[in-house]
C-alpha positions as CSV (number, residue, x, y, z in Angstrom):
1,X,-24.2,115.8,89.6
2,X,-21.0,115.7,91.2
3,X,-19.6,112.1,90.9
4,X,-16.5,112.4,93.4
5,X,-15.6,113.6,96.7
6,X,-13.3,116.6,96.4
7,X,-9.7,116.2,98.5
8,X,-11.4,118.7,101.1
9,X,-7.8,120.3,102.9
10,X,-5.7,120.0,99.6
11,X,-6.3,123.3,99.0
12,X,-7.4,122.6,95.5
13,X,-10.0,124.2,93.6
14,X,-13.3,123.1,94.5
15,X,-16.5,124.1,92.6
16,X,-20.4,123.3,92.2
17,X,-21.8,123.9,88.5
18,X,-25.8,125.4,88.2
19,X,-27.8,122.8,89.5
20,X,-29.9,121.0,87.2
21,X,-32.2,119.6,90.0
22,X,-32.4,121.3,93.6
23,X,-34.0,120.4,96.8
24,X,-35.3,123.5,99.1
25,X,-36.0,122.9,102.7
26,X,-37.8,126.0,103.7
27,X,-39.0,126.7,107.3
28,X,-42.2,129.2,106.7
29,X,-42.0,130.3,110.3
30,X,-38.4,131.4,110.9
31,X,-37.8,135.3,111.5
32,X,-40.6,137.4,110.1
33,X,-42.3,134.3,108.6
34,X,-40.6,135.2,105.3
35,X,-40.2,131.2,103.8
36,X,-43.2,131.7,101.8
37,X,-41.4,134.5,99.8
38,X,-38.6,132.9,99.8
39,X,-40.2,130.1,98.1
40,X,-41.6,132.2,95.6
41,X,-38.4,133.4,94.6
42,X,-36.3,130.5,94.4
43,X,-39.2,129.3,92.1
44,X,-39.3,132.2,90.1
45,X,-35.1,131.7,89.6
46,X,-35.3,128.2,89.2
47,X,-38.2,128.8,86.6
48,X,-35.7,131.3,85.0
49,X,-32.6,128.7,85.0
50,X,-34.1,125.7,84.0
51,X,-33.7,123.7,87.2
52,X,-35.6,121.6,89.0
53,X,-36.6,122.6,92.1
54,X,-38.6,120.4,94.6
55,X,-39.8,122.4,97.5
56,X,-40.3,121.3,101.0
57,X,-41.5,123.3,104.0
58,X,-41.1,122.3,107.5
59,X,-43.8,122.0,109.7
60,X,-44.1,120.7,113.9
61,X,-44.5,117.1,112.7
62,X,-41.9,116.6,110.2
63,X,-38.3,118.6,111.1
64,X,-35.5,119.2,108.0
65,X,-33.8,115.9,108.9
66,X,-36.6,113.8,107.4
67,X,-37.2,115.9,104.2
68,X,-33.6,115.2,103.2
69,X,-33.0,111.5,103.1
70,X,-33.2,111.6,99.6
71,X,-30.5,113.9,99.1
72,X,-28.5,112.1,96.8
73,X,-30.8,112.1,94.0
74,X,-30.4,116.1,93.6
75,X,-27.4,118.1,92.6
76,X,-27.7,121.1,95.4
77,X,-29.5,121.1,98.6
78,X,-30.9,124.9,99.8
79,X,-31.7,125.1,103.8
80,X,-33.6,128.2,104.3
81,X,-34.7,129.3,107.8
82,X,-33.2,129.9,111.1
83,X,-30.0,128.8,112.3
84,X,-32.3,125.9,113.9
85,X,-32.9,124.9,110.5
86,X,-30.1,125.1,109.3
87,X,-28.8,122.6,111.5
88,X,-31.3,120.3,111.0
89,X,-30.8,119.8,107.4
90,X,-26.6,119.7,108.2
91,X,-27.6,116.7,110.4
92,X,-29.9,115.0,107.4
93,X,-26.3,115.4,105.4
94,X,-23.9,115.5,107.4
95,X,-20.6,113.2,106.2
96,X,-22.3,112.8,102.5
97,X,-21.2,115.6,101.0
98,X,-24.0,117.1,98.9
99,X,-23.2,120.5,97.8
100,X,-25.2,123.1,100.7
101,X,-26.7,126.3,100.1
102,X,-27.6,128.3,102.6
103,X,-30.2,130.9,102.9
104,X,-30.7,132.9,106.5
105,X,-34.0,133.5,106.9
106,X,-34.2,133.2,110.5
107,X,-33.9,135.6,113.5
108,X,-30.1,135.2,114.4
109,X,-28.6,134.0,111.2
110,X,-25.4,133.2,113.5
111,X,-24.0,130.3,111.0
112,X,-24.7,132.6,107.7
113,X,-22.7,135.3,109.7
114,X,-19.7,133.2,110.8
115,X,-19.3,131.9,107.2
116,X,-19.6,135.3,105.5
117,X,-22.7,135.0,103.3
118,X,-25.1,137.6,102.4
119,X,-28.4,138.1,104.4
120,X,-30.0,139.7,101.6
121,X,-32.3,137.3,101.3
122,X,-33.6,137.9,97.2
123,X,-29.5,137.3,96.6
124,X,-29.6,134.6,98.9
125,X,-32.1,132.7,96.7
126,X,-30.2,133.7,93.5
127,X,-27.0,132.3,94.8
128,X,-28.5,129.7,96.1
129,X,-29.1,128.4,92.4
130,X,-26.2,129.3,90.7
131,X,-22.6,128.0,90.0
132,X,-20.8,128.0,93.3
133,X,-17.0,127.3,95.2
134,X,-17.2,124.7,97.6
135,X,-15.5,125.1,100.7
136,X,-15.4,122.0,104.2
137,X,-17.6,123.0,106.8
138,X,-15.7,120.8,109.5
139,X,-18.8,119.8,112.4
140,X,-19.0,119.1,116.5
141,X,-20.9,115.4,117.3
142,X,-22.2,115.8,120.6
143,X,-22.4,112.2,122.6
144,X,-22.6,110.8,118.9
145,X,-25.9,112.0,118.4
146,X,-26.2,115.1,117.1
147,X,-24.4,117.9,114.7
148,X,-23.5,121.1,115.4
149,X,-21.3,123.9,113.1
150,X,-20.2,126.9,115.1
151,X,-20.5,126.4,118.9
152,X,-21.5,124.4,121.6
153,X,-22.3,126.1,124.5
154,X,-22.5,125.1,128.4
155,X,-23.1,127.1,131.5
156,X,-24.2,130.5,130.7
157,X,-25.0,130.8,127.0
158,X,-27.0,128.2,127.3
159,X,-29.0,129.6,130.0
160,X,-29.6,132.6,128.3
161,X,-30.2,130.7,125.3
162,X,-33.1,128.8,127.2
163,X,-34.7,131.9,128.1
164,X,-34.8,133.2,124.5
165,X,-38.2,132.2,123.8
166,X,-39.6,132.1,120.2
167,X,-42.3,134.8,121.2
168,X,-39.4,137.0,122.5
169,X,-37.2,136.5,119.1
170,X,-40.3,137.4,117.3
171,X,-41.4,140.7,119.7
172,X,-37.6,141.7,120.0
173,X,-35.3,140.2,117.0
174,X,-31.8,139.9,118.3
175,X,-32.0,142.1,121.3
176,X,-34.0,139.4,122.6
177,X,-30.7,138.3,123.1
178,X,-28.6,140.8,124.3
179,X,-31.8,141.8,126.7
180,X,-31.4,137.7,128.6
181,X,-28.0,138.0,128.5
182,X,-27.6,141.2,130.8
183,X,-30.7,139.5,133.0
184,X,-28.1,136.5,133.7
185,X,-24.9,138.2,134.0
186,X,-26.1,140.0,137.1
187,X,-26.7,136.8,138.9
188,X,-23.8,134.7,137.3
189,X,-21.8,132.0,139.0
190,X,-18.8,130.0,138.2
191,X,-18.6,126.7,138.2
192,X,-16.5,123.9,138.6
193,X,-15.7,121.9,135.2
194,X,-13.6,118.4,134.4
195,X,-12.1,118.5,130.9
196,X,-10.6,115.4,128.7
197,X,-9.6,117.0,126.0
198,X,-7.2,113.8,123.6
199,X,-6.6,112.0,126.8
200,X,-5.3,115.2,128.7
201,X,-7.0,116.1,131.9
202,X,-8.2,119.7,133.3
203,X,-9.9,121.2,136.1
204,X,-11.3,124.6,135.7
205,X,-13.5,127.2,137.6
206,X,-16.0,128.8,134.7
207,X,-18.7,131.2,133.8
208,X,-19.1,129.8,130.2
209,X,-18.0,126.8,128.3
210,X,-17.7,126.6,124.7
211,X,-16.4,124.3,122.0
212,X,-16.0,126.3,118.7
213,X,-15.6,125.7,115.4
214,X,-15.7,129.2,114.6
215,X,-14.9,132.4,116.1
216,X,-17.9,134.5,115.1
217,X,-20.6,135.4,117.5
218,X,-22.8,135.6,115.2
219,X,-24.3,139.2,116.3
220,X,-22.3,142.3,115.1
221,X,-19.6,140.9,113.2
222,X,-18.1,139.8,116.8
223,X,-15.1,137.3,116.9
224,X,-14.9,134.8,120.3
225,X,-11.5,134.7,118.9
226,X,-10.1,135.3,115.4
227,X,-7.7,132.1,115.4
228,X,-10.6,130.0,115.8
229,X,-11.6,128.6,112.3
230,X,-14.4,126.4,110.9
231,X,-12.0,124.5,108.4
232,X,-8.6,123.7,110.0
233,X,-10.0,120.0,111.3
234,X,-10.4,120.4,114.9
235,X,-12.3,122.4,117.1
236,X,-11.5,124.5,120.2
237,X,-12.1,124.4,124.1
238,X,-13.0,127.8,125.4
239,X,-13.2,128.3,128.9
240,X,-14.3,131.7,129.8
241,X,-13.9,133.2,133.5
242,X,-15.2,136.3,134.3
243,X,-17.0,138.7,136.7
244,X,-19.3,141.5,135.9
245,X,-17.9,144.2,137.6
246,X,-14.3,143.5,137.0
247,X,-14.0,141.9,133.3
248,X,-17.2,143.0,131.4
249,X,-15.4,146.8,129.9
250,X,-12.4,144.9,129.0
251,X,-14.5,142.1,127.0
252,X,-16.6,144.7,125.6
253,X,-13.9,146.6,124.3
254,X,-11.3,144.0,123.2
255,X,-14.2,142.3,121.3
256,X,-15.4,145.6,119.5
257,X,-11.7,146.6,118.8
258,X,-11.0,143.1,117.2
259,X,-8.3,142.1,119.7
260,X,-8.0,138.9,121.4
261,X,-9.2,138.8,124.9
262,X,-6.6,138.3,127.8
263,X,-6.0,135.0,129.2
264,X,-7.4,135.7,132.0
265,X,-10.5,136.2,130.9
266,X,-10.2,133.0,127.9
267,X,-8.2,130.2,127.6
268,X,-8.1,128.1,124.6
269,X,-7.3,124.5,123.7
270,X,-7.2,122.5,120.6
271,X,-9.3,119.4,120.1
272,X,-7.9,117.4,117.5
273,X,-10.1,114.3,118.2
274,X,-12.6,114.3,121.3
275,X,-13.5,116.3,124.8
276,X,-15.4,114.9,127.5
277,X,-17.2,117.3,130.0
278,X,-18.1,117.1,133.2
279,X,-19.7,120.2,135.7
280,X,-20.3,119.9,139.3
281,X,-23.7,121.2,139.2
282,X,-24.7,119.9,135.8
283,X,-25.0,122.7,133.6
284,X,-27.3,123.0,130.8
285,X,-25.7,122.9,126.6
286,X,-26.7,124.5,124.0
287,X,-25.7,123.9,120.2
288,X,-26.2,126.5,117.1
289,X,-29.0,128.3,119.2
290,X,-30.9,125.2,120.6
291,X,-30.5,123.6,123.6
292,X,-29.9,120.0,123.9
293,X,-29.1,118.9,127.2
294,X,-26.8,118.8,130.3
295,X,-23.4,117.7,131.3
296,X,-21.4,115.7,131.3
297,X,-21.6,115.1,127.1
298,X,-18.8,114.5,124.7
299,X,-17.6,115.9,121.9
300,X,-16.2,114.6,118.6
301,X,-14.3,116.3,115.6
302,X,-15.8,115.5,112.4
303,X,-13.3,117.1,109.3
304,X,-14.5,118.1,106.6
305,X,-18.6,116.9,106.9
306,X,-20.2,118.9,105.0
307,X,-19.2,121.0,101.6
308,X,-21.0,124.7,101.7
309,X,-22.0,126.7,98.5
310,X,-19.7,130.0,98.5
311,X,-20.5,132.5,95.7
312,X,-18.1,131.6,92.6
313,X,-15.4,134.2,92.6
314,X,-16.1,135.5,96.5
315,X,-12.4,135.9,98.4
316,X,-11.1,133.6,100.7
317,X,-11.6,136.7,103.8
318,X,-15.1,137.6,103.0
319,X,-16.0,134.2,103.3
320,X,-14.1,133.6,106.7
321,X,-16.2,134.2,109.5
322,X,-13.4,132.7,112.4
């Protein structure tokens, strides 16, 4: 068991030996329903290892938050499922630093993306189990209620987020994505937003709002923005204006080229401690794939909340998703 909390931005090494007892929260319906496989083989490793495992499947009545109160009494906690999931056991641990393994078992698999880890899911399972680098995961809290690790989204994301229905993500996989978001676009409207970002106000005309914590898209190893990363200890205002006719072939091809997108298109601002958001109309938000609301909300930086298992030895860049 790890005794003591790591100095998170020393730079320092970090590391998480073997576990020598595990929790697994596995969601059995994410993506192609594979949680009961999973399960079988993070049995069959921990079997192998000589771990303690305790398995715990998610079901409509009891979400990931609940099956991880006890936390502290195991040495690793596994989330395997959808990035849904995912979050859900990040809120159970969020700010209490048990070591987190993450397997992506889900449809999107946007977090796992951003952070660089494998979606082969048998290695997943391995990794999940063995000795590990630790690296701060820093987190979003939206109106002091609720987690979130790579984006918050308002306006347009999360419309097309709505309309991504579970039967969709099953029938279609991640073009059930990509198929909403060219449905919107066509009938797209900015909107007028009121941003508070550490006491400084803004006024803005938007498609799309986002706070990051990390560049990634999470769909074809797409960056937002490279500068945007998920341990520096603040998160970023992105406000994004565009039309379809006019902008869409530059976005398209600055994002697939790897190049920053022109500030007329993005503009970015640091949040080094809060963001308040208003939209005149409300708009809805979504965070990590779910949607959770409408404006106004706020937005708090949380450093360093949670510590993420990394494969021992992987490099700094292939673990960099931002």
């Amino acid at each position: 068991m790890i005794a003591t909390r790591p100095s998170l931005h020393s730079g320092e090494p970090r590391t998480s030996p073997q576990p020598l007892k595990a929790l697994a929260i596995v969601n059995p319906r994410s993506g192609g329903q594979a949680g009961p496989q999973v399960a079988r083989w993070l049995t069959e490793t921990a079997q192998a290892r000589k771990i303690r495992l305790t398995v715990r499947e998610t079901s409509l009545e009891q979400d990931a938050r609940e099956l991880v109160r006890d936390a502290v009494d195991f040495d690793r906690v596994i989330a395997a499922g959808g990035d849904g999931t995912i979050m859900q056991v990040i809120n159970g641990i969020a700010r209490r630093h048990e070591p987190l393994a993450i397997i992506p078992a889900g449809t999107g698999n946007a977090l796992a993306m951003a952070l660089g880890l494998t979606m082969d899911l048998r290695r997943a399972c391995q990794e999940s189990l063995a000795a590990a680098d630790l690296f701060p995961l820093d987190l979003g809290l939206l109106n002091d209620e609720l987690y979130f690790a790579l984006r918050l989204g308002i306006g347009y994301e999360a419309i097309v987020t709505k309309d991504v229905t579970r039967e969709l993500k099953t029938r279609l996989g991640k073009s059930a994505y990509v198929l909403q978001a060219v449905r919107h676009a066509i009938q797209m409207r900015s909107v007028s937003y009121r941003f508070d970002v550490d006491g400084k106000f803004l006024r803005r005309r938007a498609e799309s709002v986002w706070v990051a914590n990390a560049g990634s898209l999470g769909i074809l190893g797409l960056d937002l923005d490279p500068n945007i990363q998920y341990g520096d200890g603040q998160l970023d205002l992105c406000v994004m204006r565009f039309g379809v006719q006019r902008d869409v072939q530059i976005i398209v091809r600055r994002l697939f080229n790897r190049q920053r997108l022109p500030a007329s298109v993005l503009s970015r601002v640091p949040v080094r401690n809060v963001v308040r958001i208003a939209a005149h109309p409300r708009q809805p938000i979504q965070a990590d794939g779910e949607v959770v609301g409408e404006t106004p909300c706020e937005v708090r930086v949380v450093p360093a909340a949670v510590m993420v298992c990394r494969p021992a030895g992987l490099l700094p860049s292939e673990g960099q998703g931002g």
